[in-house]
Wavefront OBJ file of the C-alpha trace (Angstrom):
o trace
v -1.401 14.526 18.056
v -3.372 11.264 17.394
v -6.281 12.920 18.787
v -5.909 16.016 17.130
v -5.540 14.224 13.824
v -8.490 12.182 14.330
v -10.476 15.648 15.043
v -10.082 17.111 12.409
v -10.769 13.639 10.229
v -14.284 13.533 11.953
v -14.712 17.533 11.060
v -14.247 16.591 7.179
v -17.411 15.841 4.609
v -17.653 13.945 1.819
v -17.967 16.736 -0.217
v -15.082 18.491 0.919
v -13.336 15.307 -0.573
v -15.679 15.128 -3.739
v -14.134 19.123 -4.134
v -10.724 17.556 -4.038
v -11.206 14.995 -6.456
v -12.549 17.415 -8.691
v -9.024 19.705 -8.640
v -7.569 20.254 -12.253
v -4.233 21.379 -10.974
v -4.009 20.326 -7.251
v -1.040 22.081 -5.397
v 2.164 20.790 -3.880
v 0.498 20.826 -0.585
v -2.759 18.694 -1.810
v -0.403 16.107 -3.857
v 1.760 15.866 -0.408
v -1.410 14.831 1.906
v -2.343 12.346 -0.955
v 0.641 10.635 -1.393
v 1.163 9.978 2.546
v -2.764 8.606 2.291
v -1.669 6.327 -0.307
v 1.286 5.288 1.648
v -0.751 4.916 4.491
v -3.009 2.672 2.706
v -0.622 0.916 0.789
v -1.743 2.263 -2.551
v 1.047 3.040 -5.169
v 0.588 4.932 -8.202
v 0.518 3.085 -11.928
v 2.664 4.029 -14.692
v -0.649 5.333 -16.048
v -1.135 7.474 -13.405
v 2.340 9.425 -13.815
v 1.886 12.848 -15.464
v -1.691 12.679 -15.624
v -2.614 15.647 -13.636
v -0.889 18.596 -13.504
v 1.550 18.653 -10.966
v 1.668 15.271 -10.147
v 5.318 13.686 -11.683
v 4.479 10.717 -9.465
v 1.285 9.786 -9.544
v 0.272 10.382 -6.174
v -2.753 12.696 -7.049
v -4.113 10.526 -9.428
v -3.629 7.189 -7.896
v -5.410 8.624 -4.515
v -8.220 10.023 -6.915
v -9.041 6.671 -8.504
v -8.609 4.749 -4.975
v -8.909 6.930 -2.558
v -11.216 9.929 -3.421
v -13.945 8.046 -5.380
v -15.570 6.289 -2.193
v -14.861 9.496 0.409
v -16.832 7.546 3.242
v -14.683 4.351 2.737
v -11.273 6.354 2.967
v -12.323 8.423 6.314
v -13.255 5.622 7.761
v -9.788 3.474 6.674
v -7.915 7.415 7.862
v -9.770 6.770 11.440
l 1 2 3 4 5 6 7 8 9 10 11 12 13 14 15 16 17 18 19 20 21 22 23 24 25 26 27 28 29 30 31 32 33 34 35 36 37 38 39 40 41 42 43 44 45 46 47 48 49 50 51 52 53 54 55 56 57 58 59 60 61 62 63 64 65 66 67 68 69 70 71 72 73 74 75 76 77 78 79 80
């Protein structure tokens, strides 16, 4: 699975994440994968962040846009 997972990681862009960052009203799915990122990377949402997108009770979407999603060659390289 590692491999497979790391795969896929090498198949992504930068501008496939640049289109993510750009999402008004991500969906469940898209908030899911960006709140196990910022787990992964030990980021947690600020009380700022909560509500801010559509969505997004937690914060998860927001706090991964600001930290995660702004440099998209820093956080494939941290996912690798």
């Amino acid at each position: 699975m590692l491999a497979e997972a790391t795969r896929i990681l090498s198949e992504l862009k930068k501008d496939d994440l640049y289109s993510v960052a750009a999402v008004k009203v991500p969906t469940p799915n898209v908030i899911v994968c960006m709140e196990v990122a910022c787990h992964m990377l030990g980021h947690k949402p600020e009380k700022k962040h909560l509500n801010k997108t559509a969505n997004d009770t937690n914060g998860f979407f927001e706090c991964a846009r600001v930290n995660l999603l702004s440099n998209p060659t820093e956080f494939l390289r941290r996912m690798m």
